[in-house]
N, C-alpha and C positions, 0 to 999 in steps of 0.2 A: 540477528540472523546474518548468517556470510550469505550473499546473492551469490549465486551459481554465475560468471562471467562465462560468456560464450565466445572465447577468445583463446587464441594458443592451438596445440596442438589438437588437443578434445573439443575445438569447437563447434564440430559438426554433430557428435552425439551429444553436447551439453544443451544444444538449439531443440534437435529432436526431445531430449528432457522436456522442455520449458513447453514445446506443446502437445505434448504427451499429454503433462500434466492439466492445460487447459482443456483437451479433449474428455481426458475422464472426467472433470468439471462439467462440461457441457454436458456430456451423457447424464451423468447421477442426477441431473434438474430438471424442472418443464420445457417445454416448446420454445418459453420465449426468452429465457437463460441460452439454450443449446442454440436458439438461432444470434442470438448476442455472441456468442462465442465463435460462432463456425465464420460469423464476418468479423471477428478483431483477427482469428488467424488466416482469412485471406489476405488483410491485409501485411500482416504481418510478414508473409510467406512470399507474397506480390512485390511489397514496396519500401518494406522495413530494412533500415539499413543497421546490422546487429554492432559494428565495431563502431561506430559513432551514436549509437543510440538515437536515431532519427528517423521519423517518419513525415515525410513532404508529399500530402498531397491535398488538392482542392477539395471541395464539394462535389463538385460535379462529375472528376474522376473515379470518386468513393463509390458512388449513383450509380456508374455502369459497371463497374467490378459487381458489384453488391446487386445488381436489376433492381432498380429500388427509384422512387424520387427523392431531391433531396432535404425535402420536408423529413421522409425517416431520414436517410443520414444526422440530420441536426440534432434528430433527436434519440439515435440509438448514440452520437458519439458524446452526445452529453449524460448517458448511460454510463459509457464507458470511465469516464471524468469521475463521476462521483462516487463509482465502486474506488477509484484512485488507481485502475490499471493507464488509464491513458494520463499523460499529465502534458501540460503546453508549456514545452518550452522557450519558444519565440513566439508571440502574439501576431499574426499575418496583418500587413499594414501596405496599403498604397499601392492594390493587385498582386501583393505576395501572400502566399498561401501562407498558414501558420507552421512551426516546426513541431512537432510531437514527440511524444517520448515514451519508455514504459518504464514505468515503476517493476521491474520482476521481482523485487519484496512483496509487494505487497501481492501482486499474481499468485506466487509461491505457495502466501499466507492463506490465502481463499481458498486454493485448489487442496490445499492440504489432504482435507479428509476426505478426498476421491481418490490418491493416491493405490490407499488398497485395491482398488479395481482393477489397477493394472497388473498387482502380483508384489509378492514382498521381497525377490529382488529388486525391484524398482524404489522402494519405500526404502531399503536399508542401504540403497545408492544414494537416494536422493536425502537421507538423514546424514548422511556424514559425508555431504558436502554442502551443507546447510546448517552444519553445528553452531548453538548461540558459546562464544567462545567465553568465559567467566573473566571479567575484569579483575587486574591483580588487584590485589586490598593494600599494595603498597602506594599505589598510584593515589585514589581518595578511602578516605575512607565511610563506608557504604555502611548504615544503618540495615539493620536486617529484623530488629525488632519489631519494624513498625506494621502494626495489621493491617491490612485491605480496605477502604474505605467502606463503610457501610448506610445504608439509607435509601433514600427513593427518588434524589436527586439526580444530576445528570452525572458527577463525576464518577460515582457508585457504578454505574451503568456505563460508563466508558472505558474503567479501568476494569472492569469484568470481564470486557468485550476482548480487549488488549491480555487481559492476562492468559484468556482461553486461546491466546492465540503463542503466548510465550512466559511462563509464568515468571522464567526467571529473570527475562529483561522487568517485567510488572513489578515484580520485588526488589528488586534492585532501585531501579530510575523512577518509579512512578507514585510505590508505595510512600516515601515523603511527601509528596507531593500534600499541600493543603488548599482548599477550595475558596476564595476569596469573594467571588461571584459575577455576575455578568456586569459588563461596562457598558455602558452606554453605545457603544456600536453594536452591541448583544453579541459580543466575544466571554465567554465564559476565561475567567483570568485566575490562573493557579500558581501559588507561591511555594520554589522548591529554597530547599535550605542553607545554598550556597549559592555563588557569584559560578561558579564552576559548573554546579550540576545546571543550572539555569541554561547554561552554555553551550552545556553537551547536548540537553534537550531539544534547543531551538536547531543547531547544526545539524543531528544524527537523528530526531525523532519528531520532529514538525509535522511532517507530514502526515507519518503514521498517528498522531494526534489528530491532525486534521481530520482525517480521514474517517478514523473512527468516532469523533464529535459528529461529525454528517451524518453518521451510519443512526448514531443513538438520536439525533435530534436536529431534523432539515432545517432549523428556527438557527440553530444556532452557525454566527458567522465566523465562528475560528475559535482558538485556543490561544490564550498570551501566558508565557510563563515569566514571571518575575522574580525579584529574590524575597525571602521574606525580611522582615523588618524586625531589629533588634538583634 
């Protein structure tokens, strides 16, 4: 997916996009989705810095934005975390607050299918500026034969989860992919079939692994991609 950058000339309707789209999110859910959402966009709106990708604030600031103590705080922004919209990108150390960040891939990804709520101009805007763009076949060359993985396992369920979200990164990047199994730190470890795709994975698609291992199974402590052997 190309992230929608909220920067340049269109940066103020591209901003409105992004919580447009979190809003019809919030609306299509329960109570306590819509109230997770209406305070990621206070903050968002309040203190989010969009051209550096930075969000700096304490706990205690959050508390009075939000009316809230900061027992919720701790534990709506570790909410936030694990859906993978908030991500930390400086660890707060020695009375510095921590630096935050947003993933708006993966926002994008989530909000997807609320989309239509707002009208399908909105939907045919935000689809082709969101096009997955098809890697040349000159650059590697991409196995396309290989089927979906199947079973009751976890990786079956992770690249299900992944593919409903973009079939044709899933076939592409993912469908090689072979299951090897949990290591000892209870990291599920998957062998792709190059030194290269291994590469591109760890660089451009970690997270969204991450992410989606969490979603399929809170046990597990991350995803290692390797290459395979022979």
């Amino acid at each position: 997916m190309q992230v929608i950058r909220p920067v340049g000339r269109e940066s103020a309707a591209k901003k409105y996009d992004i919580l447009s789209a979190l809003t019809a999110h919030g609306l299509s859910r329960d109570q306590h989705r819509q109230r997770l959402v209406l305070r990621l966009i206070a903050l968002i709106t309040t203190r989010y810095n969009w051209q550096r990708d930075e969000l700096t604030m304490g706990q205690k600031e959050i508390a009075r934005l939000w009316c809230v103590d900061e027992r919720t705080v701790k534990r709506d922004m570790a909410k936030l975390r694990d859906l993978g919209w908030v991500t930390v990108k400086r660890q707060g150390a020695r009375g510095r607050v921590s630096v935050l960040g947003l993933d708006l891939e993966r926002i994008l990804l989530d909000t997807r299918p609320a989309w239509d709520n707002i009208g399908t101009d909105y939907v045919q805007r935000m689809s082709d500026q969101t096009q997955i763009p098809e890697p040349s076949a000159n650059v590697v060359p991409f196995r396309r034969d290989v089927p979906a993985p199947e079973g009751q396992g976890e990786w079956p369920r992770i690249f299900a989860l992944l593919a409903a979200e973009d079939r044709a990164l899933a076939d592409i990047w993912l469908s090689p992919l072979t299951e090897i199994g949990r290591d000892d730190a209870g990291r599920l470890v998957m062998a792709a079939p190059s030194r290269f795709h291994a590469s591109y994975l760890r660089t451009h698609l970690s997270v969204r692994l991450q992410t989606a291992a969490r979603r399929v199974d809170p046990s597990l402590a991350g995803i290692v991609i390797e290459v395979a052997q022979g």
